[in-house]
C-alpha positions in Angstrom: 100.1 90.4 102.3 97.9 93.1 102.3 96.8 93.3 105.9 99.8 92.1 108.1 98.2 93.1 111.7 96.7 90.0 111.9 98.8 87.6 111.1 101.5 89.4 113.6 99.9 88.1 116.0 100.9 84.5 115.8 103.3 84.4 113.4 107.0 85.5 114.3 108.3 88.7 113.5 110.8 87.2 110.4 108.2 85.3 109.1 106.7 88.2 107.7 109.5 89.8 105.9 110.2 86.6 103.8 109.2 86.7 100.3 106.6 83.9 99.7 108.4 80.4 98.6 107.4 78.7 95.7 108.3 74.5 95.7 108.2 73.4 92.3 111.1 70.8 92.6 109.5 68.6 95.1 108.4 65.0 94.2 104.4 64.1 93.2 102.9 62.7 95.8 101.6 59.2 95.5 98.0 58.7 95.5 96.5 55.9 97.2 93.7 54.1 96.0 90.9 52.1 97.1 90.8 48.3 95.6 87.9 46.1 96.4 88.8 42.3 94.9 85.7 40.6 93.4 86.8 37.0 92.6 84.6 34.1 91.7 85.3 31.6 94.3 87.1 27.8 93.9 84.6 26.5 96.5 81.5 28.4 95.8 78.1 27.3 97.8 74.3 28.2 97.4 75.0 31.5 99.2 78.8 32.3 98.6 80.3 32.2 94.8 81.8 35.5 94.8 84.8 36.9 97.4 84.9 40.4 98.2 88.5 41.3 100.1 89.6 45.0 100.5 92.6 46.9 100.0 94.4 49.9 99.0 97.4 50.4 96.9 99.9 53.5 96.4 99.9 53.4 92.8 103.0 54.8 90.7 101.7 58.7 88.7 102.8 57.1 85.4 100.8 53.4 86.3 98.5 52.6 83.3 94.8 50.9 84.7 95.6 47.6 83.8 99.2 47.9 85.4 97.8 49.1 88.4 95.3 46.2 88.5 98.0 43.9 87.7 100.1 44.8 90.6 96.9 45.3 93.2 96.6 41.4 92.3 99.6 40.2 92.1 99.5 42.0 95.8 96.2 40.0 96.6 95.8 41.3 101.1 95.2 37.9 102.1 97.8 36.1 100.4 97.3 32.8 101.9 93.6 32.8 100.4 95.2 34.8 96.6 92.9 33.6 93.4 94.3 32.6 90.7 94.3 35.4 88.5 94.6 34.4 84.7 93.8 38.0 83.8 92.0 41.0 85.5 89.1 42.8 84.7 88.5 46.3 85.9 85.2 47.8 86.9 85.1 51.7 88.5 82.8 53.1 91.1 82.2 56.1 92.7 82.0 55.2 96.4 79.2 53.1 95.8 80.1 49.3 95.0 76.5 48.2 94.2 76.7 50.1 90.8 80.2 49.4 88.6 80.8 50.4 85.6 83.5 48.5 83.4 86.5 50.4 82.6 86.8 50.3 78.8 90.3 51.9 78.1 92.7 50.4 80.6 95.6 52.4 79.2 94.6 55.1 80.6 96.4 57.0 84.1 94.9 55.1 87.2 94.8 58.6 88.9 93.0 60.7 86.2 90.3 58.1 86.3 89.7 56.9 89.8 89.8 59.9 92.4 89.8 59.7 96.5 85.9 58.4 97.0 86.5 56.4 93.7 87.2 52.1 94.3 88.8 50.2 91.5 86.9 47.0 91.4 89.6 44.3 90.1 88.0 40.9 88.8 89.1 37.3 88.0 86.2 36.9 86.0 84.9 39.1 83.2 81.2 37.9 83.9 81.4 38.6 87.8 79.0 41.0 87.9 76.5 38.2 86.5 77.6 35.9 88.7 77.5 38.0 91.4 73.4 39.2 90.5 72.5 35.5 90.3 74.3 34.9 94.3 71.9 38.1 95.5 68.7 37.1 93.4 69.5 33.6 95.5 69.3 35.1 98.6 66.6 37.3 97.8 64.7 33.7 96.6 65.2 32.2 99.7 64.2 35.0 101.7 61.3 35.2 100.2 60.4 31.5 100.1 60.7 31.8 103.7 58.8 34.7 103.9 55.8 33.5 101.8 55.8 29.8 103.7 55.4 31.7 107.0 52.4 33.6 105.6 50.8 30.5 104.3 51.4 28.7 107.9 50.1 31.7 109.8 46.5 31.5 107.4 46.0 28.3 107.8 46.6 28.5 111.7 44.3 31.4 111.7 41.7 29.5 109.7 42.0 26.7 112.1 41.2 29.0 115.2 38.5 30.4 112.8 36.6 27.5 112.6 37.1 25.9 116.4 
């Protein structure tokens, strides 16, 4: 340490006679991850035909992407409500889950690919990301519908005002 006459003082007197310690030996840390399920529901409605449940999972350093998928849903957080999954799909975003991309090579490291703002999207259902556009183009229908009838209402009782 170049200038010592600051650090003495707070730091105790021995402190700055020791040599600096290097810890190589120490274990790797896991990583946790952030897992957001998107499964296609078994009951699905008008509104509601994709499930979105959160989680996050201390993945093993060695853990391939499709092993750490695999174990996220074999691990399903509400595991009274647990979809069947027959197979998982993967899909990686950056902190924003309104635009996944789909994880081609799956056996690659979970932790060189998805980092701490990262989410892992795991899927029961390689075509949930249509699914789920058709559920929001729905709701934007509807919305609009609505929107439009209320317009059409309001003219007419304007018009009928109008001519009174």
């Amino acid at each position: 340490m170049e200038d010592d006459t600051e650090l003495q003082s707070f730091l105790p007197k021995y402190s700055l006679k020791c040599p600096p310690v290097t810890v190589g030996s120490t274990p790797q840390l896991t990583k946790r991850t952030k897992v957001e399920f998107m499964v296609k529901s078994v009951n699905p409605s008008f509104f509601r035909q994709v499930i979105y449940t959160k989680g996050e999972f201390a993945f093993d350093p060695d853990f391939t992407i499709q092993q750490a998928a695999k174990y996220a849903a074999s691990n399903y957080p509400q595991s009274s409500l647990a979809p069947v999954f027959s197979d998982v799909w993967v899909f990686h975003t950056d902190g924003n889950p309104q635009s996944p991309i789909v994880v081609i090579d799956a056996k690659g490291s979970v932790h060189s690919v998805f980092g701490d703002t990262d989410i892992m999207i795991v899927a029961n259902d390689p075509n949930i990301l249509d699914v789920r556009f058709k559920e929001q183009m729905r709701v934007v229908l509807v919305v609009s519908g609505v929107f439009l009838m209320m317009l059409v209402v309001g003219t007419l009782v304007f018009l009928a005002f109008q001519n009174n």
